[in-house]
LOMAR-9950 format. One record per atom (N, C-alpha, C, CB): residue in one letter; x, y, z. Coordinates in pm, whole numbers, padded with zeros to 5 digits, always signed. Glycine has a CB too. Layout:
AXYZ...
This chain:
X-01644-00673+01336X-01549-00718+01234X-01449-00606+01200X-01625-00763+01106X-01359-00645+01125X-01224-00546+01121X-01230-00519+00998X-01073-00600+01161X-01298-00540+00894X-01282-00556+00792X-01348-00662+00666X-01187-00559+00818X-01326-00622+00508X-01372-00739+00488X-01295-00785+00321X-01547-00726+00503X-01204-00859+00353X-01122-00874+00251X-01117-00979+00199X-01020-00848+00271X-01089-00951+00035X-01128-01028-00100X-00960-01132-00115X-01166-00880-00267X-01010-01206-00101X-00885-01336-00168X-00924-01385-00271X-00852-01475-00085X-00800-01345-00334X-00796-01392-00458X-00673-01467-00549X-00832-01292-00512X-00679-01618-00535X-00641-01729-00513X-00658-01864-00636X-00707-01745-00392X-00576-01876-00737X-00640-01991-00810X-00634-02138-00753X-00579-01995-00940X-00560-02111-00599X-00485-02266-00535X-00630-02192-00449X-00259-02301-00447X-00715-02341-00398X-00858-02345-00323X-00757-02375-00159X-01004-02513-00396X-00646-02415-00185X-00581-02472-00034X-00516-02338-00006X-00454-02623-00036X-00484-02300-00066X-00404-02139-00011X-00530-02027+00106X-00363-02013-00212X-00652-02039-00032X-00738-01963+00000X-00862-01992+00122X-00779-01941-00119X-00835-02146+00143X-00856-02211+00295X-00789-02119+00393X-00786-02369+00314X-00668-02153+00409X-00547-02132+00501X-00567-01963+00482X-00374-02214+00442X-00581-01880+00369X-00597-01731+00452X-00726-01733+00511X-00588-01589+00356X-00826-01765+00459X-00994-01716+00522X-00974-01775+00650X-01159-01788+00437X-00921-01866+00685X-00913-01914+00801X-00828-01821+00947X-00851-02042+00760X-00727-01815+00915X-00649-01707+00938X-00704-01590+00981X-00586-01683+00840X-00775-01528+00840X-00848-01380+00881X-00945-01382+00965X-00910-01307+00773X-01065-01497+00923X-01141-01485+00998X-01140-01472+01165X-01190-01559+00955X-01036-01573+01202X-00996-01584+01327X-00970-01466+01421X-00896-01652+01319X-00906-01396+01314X-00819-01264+01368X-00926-01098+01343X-00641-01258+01245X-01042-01203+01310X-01168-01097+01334X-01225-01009+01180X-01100-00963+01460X-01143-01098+01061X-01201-01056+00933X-01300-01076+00895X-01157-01082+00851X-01358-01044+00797X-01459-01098+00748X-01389-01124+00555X-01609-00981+00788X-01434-01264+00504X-01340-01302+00363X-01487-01311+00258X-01222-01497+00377X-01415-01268+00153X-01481-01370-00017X-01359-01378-00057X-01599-01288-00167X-01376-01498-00121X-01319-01622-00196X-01324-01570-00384X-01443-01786-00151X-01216-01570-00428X-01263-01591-00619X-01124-01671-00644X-01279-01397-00753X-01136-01694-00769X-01073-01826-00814X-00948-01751-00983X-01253-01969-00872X-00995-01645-01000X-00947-01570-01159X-00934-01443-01133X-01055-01578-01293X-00850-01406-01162X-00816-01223-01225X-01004-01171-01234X-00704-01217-01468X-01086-01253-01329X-01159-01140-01422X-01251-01146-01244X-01265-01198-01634X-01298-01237-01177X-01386-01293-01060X-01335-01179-00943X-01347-01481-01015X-01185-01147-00934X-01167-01055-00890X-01190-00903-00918X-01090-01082-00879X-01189-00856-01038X-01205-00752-01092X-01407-00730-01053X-01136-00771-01265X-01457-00840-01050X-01601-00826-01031X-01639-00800-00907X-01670-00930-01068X-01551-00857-00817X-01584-00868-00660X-01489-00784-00584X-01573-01020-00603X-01407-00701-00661X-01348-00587-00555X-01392-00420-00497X-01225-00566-00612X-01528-00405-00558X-01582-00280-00517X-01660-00334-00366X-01694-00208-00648X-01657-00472-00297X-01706-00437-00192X-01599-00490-00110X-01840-00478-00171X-01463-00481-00130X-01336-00489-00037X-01282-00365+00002X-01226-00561-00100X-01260-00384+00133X-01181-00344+00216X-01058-00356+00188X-01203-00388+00311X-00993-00483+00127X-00871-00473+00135X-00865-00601+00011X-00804-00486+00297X-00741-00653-00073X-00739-00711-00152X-00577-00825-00145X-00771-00607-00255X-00608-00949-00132X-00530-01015-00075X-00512-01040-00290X-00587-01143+00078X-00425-01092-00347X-00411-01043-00518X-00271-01174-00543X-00342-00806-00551X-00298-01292-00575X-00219-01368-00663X-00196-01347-00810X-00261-01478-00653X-00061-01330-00778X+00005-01279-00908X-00027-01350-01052X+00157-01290-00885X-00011-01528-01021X-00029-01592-01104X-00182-01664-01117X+00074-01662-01096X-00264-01577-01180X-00374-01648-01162X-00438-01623-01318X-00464-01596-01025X-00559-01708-01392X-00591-01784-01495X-00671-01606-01486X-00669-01974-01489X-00731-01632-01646X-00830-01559-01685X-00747-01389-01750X-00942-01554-01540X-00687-01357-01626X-00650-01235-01565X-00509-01243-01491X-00762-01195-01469X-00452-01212-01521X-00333-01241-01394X-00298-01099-01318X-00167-01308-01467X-00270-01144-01198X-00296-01032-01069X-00241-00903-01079X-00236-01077-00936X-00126-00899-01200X-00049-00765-01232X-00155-00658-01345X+00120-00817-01319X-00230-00730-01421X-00361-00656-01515X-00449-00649-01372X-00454-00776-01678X-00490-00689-01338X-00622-00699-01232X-00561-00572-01189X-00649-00846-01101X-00434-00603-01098X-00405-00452-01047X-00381-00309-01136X-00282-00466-00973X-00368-00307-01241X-00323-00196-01350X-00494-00183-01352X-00212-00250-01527X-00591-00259-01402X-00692-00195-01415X-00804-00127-01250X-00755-00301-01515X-00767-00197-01162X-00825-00137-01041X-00738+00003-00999X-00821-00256-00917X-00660-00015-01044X-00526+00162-00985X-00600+00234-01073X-00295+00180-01036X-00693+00235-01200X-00759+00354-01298X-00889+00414-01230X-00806+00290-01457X-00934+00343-01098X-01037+00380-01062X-01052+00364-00955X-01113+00348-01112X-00993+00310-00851X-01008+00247-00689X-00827+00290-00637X-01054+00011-00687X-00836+00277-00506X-00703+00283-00428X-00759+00199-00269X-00642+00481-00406X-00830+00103-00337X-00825+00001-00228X-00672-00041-00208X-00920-00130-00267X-00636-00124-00096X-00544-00170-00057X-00525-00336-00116X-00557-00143+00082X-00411-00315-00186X-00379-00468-00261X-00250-00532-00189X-00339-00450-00445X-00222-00640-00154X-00120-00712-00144X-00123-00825-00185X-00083-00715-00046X+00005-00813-00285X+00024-00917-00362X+00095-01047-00281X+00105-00866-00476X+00007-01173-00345X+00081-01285-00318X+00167-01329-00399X+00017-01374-00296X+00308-01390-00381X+00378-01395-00537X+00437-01475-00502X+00460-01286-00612X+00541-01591-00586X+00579-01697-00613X+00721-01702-00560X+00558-01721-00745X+00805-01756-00468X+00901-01723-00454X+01009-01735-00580X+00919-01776-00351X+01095-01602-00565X+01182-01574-00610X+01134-01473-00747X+01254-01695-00622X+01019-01444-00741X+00937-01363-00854X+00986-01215-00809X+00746-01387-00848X+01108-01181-00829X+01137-01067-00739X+01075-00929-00875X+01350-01066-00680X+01111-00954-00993X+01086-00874-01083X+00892-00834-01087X+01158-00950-01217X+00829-00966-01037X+00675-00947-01057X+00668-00857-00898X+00562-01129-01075X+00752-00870-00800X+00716-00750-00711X+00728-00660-00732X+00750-00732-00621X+00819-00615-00815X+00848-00444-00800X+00794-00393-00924X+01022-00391-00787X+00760-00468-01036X+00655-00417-01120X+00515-00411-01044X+00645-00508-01246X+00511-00487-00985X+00328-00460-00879X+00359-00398-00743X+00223-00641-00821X+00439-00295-00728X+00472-00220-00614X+00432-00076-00705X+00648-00246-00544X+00537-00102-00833X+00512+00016-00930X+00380+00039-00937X+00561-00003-01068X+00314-00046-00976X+00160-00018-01046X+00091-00006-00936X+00088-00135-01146X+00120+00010-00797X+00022+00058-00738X+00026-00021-00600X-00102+00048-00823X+00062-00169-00574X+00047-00238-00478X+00108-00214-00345X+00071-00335-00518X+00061-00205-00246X+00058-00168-00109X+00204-00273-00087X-00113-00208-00014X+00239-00375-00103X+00309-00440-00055X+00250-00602-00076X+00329-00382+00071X+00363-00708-00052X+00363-00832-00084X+00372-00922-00014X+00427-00852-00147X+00418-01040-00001X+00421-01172+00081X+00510-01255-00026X+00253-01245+00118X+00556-01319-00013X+00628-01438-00142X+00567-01562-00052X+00857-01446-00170X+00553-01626-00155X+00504-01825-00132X+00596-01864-00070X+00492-01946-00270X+00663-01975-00012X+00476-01981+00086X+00528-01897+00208X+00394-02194+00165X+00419-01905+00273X+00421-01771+00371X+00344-01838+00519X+00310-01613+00288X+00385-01746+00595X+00289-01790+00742X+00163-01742+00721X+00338-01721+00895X+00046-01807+00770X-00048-01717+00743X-00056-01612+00848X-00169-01782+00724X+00039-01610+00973X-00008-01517+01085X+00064-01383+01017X+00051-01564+01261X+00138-01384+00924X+00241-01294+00887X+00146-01206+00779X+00388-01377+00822X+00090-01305+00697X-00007-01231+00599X-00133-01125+00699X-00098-01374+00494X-00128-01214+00819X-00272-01137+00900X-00190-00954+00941X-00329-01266+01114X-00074-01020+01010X-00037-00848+01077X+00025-00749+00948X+00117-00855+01224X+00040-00855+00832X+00055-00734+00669X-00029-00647+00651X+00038-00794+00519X-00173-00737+00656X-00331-00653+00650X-00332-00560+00752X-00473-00751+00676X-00299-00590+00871X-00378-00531+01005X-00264-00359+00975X-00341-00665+01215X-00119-00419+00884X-00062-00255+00953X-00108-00221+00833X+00124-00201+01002X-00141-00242+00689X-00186-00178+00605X-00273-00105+00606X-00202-00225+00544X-00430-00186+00719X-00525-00086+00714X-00558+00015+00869X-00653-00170+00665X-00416-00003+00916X-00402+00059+01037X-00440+00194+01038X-00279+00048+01079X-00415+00286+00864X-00455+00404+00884X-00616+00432+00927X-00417+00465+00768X-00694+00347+00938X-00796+00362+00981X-00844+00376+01099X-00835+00305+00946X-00716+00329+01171X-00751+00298+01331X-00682+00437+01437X-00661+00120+01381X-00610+00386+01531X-00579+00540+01664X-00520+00659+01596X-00441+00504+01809X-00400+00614+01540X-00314+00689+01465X-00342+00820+01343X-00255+00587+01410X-00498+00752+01267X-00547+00867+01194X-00577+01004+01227X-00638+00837+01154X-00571+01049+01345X-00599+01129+01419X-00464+01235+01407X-00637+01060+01546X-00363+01224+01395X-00253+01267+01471X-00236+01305+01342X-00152+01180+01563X-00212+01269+01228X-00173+01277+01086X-00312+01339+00963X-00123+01105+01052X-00401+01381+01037X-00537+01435+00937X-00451+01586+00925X-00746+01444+01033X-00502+01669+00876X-00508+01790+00833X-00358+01850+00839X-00612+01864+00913X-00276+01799+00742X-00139+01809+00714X-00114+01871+00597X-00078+01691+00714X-00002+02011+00583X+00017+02100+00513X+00175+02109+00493X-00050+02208+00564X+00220+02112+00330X+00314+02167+00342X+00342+02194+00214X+00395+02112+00411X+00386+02347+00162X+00406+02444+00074X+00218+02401-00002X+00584+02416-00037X+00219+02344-00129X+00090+02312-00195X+00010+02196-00193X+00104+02323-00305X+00075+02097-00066X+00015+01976-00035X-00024+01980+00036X+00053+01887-00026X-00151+01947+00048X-00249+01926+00171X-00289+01772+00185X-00392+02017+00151X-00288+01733+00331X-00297+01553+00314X-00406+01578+00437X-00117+01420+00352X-00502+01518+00429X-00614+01445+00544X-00664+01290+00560X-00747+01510+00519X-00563+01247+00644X-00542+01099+00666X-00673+01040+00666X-00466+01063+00799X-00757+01091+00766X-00876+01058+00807X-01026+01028+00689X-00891+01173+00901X-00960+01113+00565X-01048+01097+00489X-01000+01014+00342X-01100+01229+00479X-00817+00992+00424X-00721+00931+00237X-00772+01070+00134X-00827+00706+00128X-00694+01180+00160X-00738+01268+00042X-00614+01353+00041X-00887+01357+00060X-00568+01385-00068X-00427+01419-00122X-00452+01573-00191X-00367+01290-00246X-00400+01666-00167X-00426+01747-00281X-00291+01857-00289X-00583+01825-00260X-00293+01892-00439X-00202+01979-00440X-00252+02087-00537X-00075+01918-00472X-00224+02206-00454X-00334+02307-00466X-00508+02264-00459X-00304+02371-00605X-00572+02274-00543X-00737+02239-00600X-00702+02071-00613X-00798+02333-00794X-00596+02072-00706X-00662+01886-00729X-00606+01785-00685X-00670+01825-00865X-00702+01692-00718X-00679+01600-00622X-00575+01470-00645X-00807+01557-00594X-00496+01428-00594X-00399+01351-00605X-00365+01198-00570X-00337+01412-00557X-00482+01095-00637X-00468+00931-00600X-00364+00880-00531X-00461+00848-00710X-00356+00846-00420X-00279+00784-00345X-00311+00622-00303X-00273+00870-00241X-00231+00527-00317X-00227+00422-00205X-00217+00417-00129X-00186+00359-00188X-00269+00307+00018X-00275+00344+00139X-00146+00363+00205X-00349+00260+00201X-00079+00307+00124X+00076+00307+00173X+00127+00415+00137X+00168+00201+00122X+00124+00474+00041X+00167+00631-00037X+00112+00703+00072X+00088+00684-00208X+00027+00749+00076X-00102+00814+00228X+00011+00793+00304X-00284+00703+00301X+00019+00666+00411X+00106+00648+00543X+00230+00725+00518X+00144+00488+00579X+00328+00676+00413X+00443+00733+00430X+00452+00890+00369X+00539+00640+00371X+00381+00944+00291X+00353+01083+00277X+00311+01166+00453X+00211+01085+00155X+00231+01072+00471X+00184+01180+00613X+00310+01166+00727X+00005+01113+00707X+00377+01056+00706X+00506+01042+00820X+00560+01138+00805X+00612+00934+00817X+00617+01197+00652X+00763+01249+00642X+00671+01455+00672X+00875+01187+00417X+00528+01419+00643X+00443+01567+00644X+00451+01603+00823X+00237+01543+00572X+00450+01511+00883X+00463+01509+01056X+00560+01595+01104X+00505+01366+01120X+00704+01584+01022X+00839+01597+01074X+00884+01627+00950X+00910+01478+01151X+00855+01762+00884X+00867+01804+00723X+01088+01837+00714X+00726+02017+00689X+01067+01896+00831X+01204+01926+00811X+01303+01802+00905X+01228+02097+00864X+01273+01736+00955X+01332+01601+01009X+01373+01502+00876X+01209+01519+01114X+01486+01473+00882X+01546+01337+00787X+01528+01198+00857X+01723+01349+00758X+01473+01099+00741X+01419+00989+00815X+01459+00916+00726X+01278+00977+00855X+01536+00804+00819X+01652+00682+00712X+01477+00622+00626X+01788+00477+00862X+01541+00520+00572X+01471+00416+00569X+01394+00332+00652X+01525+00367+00535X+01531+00265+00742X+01461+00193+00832X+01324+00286+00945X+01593+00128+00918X+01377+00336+00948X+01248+00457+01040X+01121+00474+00957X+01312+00648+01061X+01168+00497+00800X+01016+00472+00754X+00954+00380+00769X+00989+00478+00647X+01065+00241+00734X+01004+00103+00758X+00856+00127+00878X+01151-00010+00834X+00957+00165+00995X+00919+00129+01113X+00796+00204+01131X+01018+00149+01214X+00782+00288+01101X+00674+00389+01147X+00537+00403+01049X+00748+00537+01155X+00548+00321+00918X+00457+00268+00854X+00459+00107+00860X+00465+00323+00728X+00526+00070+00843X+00490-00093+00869X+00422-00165+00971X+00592-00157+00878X+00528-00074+01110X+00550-00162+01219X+00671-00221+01260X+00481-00251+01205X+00710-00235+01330X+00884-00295+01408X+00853-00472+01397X+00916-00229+01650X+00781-00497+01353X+00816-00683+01380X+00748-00702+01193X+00667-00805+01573X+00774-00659+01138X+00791-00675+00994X+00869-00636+00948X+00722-00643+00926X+00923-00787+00821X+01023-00694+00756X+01043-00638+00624X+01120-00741+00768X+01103-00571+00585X+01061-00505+00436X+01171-00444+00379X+00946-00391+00439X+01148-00493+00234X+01345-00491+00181X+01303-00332+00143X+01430-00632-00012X+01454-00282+00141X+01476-00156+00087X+01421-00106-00067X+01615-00149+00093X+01438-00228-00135X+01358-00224-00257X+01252-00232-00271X+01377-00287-00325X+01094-00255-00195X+00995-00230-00111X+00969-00085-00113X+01025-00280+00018X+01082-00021-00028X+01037+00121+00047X+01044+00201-00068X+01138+00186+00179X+01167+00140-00152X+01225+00281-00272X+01116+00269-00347X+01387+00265-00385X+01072+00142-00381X+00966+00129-00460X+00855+00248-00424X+00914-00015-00442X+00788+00241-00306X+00677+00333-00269X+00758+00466-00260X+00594+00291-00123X+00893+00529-00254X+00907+00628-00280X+00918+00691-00409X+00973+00641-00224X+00972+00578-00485X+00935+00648-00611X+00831+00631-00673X+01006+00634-00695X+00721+00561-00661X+00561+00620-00683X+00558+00745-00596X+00426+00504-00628X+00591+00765-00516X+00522+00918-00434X+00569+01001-00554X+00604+00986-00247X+00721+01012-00556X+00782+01129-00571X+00683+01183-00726X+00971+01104-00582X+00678+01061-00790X+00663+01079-00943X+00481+01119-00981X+00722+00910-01025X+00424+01068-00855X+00260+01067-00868X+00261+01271-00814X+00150+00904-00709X+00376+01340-00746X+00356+01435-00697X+00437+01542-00793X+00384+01419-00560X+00516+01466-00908X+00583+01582-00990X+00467+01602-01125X+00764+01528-01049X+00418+01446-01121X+00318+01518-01238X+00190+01556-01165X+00273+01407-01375X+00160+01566-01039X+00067+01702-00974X+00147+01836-00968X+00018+01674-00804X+00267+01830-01017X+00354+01999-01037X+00399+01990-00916X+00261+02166-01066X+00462+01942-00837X+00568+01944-00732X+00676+01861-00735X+00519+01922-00617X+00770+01873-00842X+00904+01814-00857X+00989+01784-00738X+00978+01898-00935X+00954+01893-00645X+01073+01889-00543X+00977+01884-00402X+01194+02043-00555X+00892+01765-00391X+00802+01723-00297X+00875+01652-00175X+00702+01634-00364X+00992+01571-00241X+01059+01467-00131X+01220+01512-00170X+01016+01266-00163X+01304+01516-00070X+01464+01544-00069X+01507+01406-00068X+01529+01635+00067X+01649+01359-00073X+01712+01297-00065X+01817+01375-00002X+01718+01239-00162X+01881+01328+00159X+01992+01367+00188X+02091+01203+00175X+01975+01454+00340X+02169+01208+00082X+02262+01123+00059X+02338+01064+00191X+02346+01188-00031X+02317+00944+00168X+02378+00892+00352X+02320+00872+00450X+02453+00971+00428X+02175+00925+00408X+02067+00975+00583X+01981+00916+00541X+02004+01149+00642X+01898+00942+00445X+01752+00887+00420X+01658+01046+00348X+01673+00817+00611X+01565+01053+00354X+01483+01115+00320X+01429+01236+00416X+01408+01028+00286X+01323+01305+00329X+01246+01500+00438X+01203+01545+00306X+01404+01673+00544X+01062+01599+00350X+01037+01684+00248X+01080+01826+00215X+00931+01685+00249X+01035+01865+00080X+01111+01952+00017X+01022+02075+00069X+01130+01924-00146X+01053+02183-00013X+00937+02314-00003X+00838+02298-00053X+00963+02436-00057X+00805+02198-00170X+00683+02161-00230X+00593+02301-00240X+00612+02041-00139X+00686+02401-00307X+00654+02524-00409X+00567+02512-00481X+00742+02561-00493X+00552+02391-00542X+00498+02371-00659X+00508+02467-00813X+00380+02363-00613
């Protein structure tokens, strides 16, 4: 199995159509029906499939209270045209989204590049240094100087890209590509989103000047002096 990820779904026909999906594609699923059902059943996920609009709990608390203690991988399902409930649940922590309705093969290769850091690639990107950041892919562990620094899996991926090629400038689309994948697509407001969780999760670890901006180009990290 590849995995074993929590849907969480107040529509029972949605949550057909993903388990079905995953399973196929070699997942292993649980099923909950509420925010609170999720909050109970996400310490044994792998990964967290997270409807925005759901009873009890709705998927934007569910996620604010799992970011205080977990950095499992969440992707939100959301309602089309809910553009404001994405980028508040990009903020708070979420790996990335899907809007209603959706393919389910599209939701499968969302999961597969999300938890890709687990697979060939972790190798190449473990034991990464630069000025007071230390990143080890292999283990998801962040640190600057002594402590330690919560990351999402997506924060992780695109932190270790730009740590690869510290003094290389990398548009956007190249981040896209090199964390996502080339046959997904992902708005710019997406990427900025996960850059500005990095930048801001790494100034209050005391490295203000962790990520550059070259105006026109895209992004490179800084000296991260701290």
């Amino acid at each position: 199995m590849n995995g074993h990820i929590l849907i969480a779904d107040d529509d029972a026909a949605i949550r057909d159509v993903l388990r079905i999906a995953l399973e196929q594609a070699g997942f292993e699923t649980a099923e909950v029906g509420d925010g609170i059902a999720a909050l109970k059943a996400a310490s044994g996920a792998d990964m967290i499939l997270l409807d925005i609009g759901m009873p009890e709990m709705d998927g934007l608390e569910v996620c604010r209270e799992l970011r205080k203690s977990s950095d499992v991988p969440i992707l939100f399902l959301t309602a089309q045209g809910d553009e404001i409930d994405r980028i508040v649940g990009l903020e708070m922590g979420a790996d990335d989204y899907v809007p209603k309705p959706f393919s389910p093969r599209e939701v499968v290769a969302r999961v597969k590049a999300i938890l890709k850091r687990g697979g060939t690639s972790a190798p190449a990107t473990a034991g990464l240094q630069r000025g007071v950041i230390r990143v080890d892919v292999d283990q998801h562990l962040c640190h600057v100087g002594d402590a330690q620094v919560a990351l999402t899996a997506r924060e992780m991926e695109l932190l270790a890209q730009l740590m690869k090629r510290p003094d290389n400038v990398m548009s956007r689309p190249q981040l896209v590509d090199t964390v996502y994948g080339t046959n997904i697509h992902v708005s710019d407001r997406t990427m900025d989103s996960h850059l500005r969780n990095l930048r801001t999760k790494l100034a209050e670890a005391g490295v203000p000047d962790a990520i550059e901006t070259v105006h026109g180009v895209g992004v490179r990290m800084g000296p991260c002096r701290g």
